[in-house]
VEXSE-992684 format. One record per residue (C-alpha): residue number from 1; x, y, z; residue in three letters. Coordinates in nm, 2 decimals, always signed. Each point is the difference from the previous one (the first is absolute). Last residue first. Layout:
    i      xx      yy      zz   aa
  NUM       X       Y       Z  ala
...
***
This chain:
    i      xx      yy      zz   aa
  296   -7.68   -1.04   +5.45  unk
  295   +0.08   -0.30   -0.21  unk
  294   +0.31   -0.18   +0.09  unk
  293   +0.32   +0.02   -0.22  unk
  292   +0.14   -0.27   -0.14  unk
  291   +0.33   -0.05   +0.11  unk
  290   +0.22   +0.03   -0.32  unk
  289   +0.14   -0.31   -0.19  unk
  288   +0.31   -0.18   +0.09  unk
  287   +0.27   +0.06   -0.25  unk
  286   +0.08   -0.31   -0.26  unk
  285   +0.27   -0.22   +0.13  unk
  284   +0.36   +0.17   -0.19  unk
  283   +0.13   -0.20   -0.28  unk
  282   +0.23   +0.27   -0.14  unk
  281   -0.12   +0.00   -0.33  unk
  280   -0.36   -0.02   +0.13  unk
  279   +0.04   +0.29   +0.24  unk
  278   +0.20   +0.20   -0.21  unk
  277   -0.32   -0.04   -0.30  unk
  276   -0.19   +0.10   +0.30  unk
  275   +0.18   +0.30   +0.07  unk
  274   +0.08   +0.11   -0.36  unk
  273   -0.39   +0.00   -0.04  unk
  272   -0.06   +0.26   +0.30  unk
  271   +0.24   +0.25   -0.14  unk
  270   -0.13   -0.06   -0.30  unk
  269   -0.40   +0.11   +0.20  unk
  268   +0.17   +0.29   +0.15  unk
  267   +0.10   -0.03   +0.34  unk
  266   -0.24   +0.13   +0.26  unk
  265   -0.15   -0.37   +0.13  unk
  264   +0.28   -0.13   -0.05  unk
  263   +0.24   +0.20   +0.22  unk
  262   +0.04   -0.08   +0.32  unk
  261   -0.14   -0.35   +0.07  unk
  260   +0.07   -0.13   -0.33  unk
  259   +0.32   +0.15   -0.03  unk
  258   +0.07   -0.14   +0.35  unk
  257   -0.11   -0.35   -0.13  unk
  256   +0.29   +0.07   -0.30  unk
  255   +0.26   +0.07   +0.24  unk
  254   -0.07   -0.34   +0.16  unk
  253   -0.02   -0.18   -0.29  unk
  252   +0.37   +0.13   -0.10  unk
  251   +0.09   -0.07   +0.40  unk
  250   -0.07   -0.35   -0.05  unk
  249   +0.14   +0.00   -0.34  unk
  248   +0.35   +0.11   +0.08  unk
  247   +0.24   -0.16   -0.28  unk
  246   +0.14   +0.28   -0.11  unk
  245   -0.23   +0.05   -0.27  unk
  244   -0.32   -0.04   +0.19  unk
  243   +0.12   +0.26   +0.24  unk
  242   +0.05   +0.26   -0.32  unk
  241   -0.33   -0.09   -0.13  unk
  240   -0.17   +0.09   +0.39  unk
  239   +0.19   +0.30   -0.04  unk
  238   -0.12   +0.11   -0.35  unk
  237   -0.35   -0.08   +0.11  unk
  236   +0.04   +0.25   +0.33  unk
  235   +0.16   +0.28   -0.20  unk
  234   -0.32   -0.06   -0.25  unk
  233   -0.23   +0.14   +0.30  unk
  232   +0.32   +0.22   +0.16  unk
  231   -0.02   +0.26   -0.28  unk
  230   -0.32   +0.17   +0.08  unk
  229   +0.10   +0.06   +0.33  unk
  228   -0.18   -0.17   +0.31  unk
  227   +0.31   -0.04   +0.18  unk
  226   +0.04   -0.39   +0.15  unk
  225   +0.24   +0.12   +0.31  unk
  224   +0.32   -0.12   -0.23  unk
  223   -0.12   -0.04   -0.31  unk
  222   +0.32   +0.20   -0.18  unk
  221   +0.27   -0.17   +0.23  unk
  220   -0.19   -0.37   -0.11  unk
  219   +0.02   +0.09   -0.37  unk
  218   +0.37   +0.12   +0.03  unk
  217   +0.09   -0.33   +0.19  unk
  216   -0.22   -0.20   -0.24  unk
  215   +0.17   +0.15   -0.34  unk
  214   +0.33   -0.07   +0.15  unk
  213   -0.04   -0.35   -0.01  unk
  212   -0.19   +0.00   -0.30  unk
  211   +0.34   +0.13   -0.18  unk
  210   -0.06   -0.05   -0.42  unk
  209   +0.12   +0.41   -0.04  unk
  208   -0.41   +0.01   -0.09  unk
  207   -0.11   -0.13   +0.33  unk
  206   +0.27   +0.24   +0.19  unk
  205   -0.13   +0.29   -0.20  unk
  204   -0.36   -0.05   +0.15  unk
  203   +0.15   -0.02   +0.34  unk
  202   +0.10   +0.33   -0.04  unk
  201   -0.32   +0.14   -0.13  unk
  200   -0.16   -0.17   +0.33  unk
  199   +0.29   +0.14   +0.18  unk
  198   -0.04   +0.36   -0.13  unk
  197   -0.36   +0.02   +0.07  unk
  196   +0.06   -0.09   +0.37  unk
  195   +0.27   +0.26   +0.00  unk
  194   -0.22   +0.28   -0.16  unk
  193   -0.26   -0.10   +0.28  unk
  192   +0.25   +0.08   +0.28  unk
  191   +0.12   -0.21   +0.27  unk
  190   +0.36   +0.08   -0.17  unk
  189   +0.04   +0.32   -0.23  unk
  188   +0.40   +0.02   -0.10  unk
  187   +0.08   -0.40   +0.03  unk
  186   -0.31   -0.10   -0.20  unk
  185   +0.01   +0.27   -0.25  unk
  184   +0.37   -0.05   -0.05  unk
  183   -0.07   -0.36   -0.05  unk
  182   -0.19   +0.09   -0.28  unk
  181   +0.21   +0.23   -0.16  unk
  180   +0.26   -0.35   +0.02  unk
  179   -0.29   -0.14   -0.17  unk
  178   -0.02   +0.21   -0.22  unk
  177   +0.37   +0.03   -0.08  unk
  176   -0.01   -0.36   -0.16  unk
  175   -0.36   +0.04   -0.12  unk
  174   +0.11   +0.29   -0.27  unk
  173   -0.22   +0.15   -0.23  unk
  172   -0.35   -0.07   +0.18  unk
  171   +0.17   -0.06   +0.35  unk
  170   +0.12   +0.34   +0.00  unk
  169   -0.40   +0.13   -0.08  unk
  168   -0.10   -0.19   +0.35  unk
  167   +0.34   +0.13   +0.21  unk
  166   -0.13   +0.33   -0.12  unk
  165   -0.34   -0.01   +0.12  unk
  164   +0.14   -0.16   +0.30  unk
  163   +0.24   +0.29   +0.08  unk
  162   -0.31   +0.24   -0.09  unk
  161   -0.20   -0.18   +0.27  unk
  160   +0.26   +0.02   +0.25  unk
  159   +0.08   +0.35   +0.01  unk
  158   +0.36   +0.16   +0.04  unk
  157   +0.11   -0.06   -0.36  unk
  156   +0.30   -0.25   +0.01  unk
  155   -0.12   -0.16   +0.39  unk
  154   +0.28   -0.07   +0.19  unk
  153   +0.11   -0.42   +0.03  unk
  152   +0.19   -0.02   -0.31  unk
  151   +0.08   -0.39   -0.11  unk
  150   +0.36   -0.10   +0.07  unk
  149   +0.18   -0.03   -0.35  unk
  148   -0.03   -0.25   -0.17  unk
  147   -0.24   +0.10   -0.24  unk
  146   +0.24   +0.33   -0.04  unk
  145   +0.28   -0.17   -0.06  unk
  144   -0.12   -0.26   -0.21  unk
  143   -0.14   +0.34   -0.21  unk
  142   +0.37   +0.20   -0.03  unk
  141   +0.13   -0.29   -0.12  unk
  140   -0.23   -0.04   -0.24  unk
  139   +0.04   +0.35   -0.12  unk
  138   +0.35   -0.03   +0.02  unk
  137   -0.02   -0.40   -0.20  unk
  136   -0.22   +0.23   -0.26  unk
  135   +0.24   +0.31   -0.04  unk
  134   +0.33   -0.25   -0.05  unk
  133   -0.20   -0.13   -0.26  unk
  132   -0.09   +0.34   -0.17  unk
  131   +0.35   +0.07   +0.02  unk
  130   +0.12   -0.35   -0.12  unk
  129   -0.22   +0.09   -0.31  unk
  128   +0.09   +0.34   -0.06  unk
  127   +0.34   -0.07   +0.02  unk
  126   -0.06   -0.34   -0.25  unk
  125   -0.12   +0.27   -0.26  unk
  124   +0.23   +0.28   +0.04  unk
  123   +0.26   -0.31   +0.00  unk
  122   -0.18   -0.04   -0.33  unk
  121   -0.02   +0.32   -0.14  unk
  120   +0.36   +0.06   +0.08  unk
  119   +0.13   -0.36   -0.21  unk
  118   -0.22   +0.11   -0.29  unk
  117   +0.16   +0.41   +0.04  unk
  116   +0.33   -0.19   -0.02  unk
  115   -0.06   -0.23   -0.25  unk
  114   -0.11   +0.30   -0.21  unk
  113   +0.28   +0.21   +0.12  unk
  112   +0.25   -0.28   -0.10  unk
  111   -0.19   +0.00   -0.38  unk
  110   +0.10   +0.36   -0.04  unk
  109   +0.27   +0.02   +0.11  unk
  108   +0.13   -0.29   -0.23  unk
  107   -0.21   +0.16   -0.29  unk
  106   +0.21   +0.37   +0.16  unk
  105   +0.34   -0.16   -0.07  unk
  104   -0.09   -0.16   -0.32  unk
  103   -0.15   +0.34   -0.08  unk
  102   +0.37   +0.20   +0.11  unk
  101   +0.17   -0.34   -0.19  unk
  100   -0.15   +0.11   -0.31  unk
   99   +0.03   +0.37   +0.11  unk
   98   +0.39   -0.03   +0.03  unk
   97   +0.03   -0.17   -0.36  unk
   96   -0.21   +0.26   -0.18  unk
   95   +0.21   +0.27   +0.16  unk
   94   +0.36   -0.17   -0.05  unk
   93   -0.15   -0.04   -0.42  unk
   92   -0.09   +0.36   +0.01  unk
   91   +0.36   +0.09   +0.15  unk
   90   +0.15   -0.21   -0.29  unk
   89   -0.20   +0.12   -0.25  unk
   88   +0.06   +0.36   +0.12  unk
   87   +0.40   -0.05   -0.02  unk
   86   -0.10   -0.12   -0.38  unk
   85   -0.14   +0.32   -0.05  unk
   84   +0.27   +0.19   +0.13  unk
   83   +0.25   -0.17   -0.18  unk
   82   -0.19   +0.06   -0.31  unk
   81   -0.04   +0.40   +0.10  unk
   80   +0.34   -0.02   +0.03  unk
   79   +0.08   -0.17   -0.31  unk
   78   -0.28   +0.25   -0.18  unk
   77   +0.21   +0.28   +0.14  unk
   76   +0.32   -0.13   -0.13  unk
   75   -0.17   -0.02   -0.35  unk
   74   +0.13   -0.26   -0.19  unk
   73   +0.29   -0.02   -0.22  unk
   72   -0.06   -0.11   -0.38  unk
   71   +0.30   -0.08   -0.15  unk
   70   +0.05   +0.02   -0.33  unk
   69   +0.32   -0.21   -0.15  unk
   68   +0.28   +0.13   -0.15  unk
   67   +0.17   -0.22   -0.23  unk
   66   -0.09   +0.15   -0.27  unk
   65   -0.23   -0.21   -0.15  unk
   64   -0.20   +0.11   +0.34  unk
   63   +0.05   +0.33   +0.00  unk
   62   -0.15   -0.06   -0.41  unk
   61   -0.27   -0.16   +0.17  unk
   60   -0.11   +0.24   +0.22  unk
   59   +0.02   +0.25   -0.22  unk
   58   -0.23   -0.16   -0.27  unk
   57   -0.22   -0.09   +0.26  unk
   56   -0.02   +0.37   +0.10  unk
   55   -0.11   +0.13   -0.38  unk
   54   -0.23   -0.33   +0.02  unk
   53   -0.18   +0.17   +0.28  unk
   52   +0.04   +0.38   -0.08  unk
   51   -0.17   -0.10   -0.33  unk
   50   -0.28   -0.23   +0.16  unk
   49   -0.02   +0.28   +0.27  unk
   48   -0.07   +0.27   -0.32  unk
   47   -0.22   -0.20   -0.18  unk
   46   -0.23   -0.01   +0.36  unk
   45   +0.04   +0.36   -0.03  unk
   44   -0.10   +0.07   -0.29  unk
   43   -0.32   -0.26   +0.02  unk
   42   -0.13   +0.20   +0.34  unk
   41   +0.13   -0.07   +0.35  unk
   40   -0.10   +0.28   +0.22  unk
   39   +0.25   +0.08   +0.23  unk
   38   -0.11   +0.06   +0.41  unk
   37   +0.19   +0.28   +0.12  unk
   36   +0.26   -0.09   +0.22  unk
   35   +0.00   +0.00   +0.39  unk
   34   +0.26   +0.18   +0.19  unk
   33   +0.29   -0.10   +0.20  unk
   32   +0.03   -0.37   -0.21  unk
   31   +0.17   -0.30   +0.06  unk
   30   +0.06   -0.21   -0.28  unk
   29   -0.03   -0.35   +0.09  unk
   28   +0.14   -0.27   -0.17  unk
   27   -0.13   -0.36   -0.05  unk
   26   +0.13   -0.17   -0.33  unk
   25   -0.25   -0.18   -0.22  unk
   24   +0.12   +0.09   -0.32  unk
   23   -0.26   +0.14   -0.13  unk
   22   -0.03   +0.21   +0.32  unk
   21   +0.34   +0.10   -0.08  unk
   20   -0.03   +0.07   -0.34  unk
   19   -0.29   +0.25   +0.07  unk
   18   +0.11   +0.20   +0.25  unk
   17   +0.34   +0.08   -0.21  unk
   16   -0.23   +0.03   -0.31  unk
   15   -0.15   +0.32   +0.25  unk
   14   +0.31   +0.11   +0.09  unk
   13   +0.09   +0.02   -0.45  unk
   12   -0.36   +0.21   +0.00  unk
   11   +0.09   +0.23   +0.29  unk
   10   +0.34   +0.07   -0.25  unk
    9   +0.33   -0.11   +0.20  unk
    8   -0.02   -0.34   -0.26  unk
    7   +0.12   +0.19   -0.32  unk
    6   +0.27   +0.08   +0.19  unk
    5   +0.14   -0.37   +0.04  unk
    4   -0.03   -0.17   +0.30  unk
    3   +0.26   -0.14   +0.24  unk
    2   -0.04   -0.28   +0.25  unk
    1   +0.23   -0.01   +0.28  unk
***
């Protein structure tokens, strides 16, 4: 080790010490228990480290002429703290590696829940889809079944002018199970008026479903006994037109010479022009004119 002289024990020789080393670029650390009071550096004593400076390199050099070099040992607690330090790089360099690969990690996650919550939405989508699917071909189920289903023969409301009424407003919105409402009329209140009504209505249905043949055997079930209701004027014309279509023009000219002997001379004047238009389409003889009637 390293020995001063006693010129150097002074405070002012420790503080050359100081000074030479950080000259000379050596790291030491001097630990202290208790902090020093702060020196103030004025021209004396800035004369006084030069002296203590070059007093120390003379030293150092004549050790070294000698044949006894200086040496400079470092602190053990600046090693440690070194070794620590370094230990600390290590570790930080460990932690910065680890959460690279923890954000590759969660950028893989990351972009497999995204696939995943693409691939959810559309199953959700195609669920949704064969549910609503699966819905329709119930419901339509669920209606052949019902149309083919025998047709009710008990009245739904217990009077046979409200089950018309409502067979009427069915056939509105939905002619398929109007007409079965229809038949239910028929079947529920037979010889009735209601049932008469029905058939006409019924027959009308059959016309627009394309079905003439089943427009005349509803037409003819609704005339039977030649009622004097308001309907069964333009009844009669619709089932002289349903004849004609299936190939029954006798009988079309005959229904239309009953309309003329029944119910001319009350029908409405369009009434009364359909019937002659019919008549012409149809190629029906003119009808025979009245008996004149002889003065009192």
């Amino acid at each position: 080790m390293l020995k001063f002289p006693a010129a150097l024990r002074s405070r002012n020789a420790l503080v050359s010490v100081l000074g030479i080393v950080l000259i000379a670029g050596t790291t030491t650390v001097v630990a202290q228990t208790a902090p020093l009071e702060p020196v103030q550096w004025d021209k004396r004593r800035l004369e006084q480290l030069d002296r203590n400076v070059r007093r120390l390199e003379r030293a150092v050099t004549q050790r070294n002429a000698a044949g006894q070099p200086v040496i400079v040992e470092p602190d053990p607690e600046v090693i440690a703290l070194q070794g620590r330090v370094g230990l600390m790089d290590r570790r930080l360099a460990d932690m910065e590696a680890t959460v690279q690969r923890v954000n590759g990690d969660l950028e893989r996650l990351t972009f497999q829940l995204d696939e995943a919550g693409r691939d959810n939405t559309a199953l959700a989508n195609r669920l949704r889809d064969t549910e609503g699917r699966l819905r329709t071909m119930e419901a339509a189920a669920a209606r052949e079944a019902e149309l083919n289903s025998p047709i009710p023969t008990t009245s739904p409301t217990g009077d046979a002018a409200r089950d018309l009424t409502a067979a009427v407003r069915l056939v509105a919105t939905d002619p398929q199970r109007g007409d079965r409402a229809l038949q239910t009329v028929i079947l529920a209140w037979p010889d009735t008026p209601q049932a008469r009504e029905a058939s006409s209505r019924l027959g009308d249905l059959r016309v627009a479903a394309g079905d003439p043949a089943g427009a005349v055997s509803a037409y003819a079930t609704a005339l039977q006994g030649w009622p004097t209701a308001p309907w069964a004027a333009a009844t009669t014309l619709e089932l002289a037109n349903a004849l004609n279509a299936t190939d029954r023009k006798t009988q079309a000219c005959t229904a239309l010479t009953e309309f003329t002997r029944r119910y001319a001379e009350a029908a409405s004047p369009a009434v009364r022009t359909r019937a002659t238009e019919a008549r012409t389409r149809i190629g029906c003889a003119a009808p025979a004119a009245p008996p004149a009637r002889r003065p009192g």
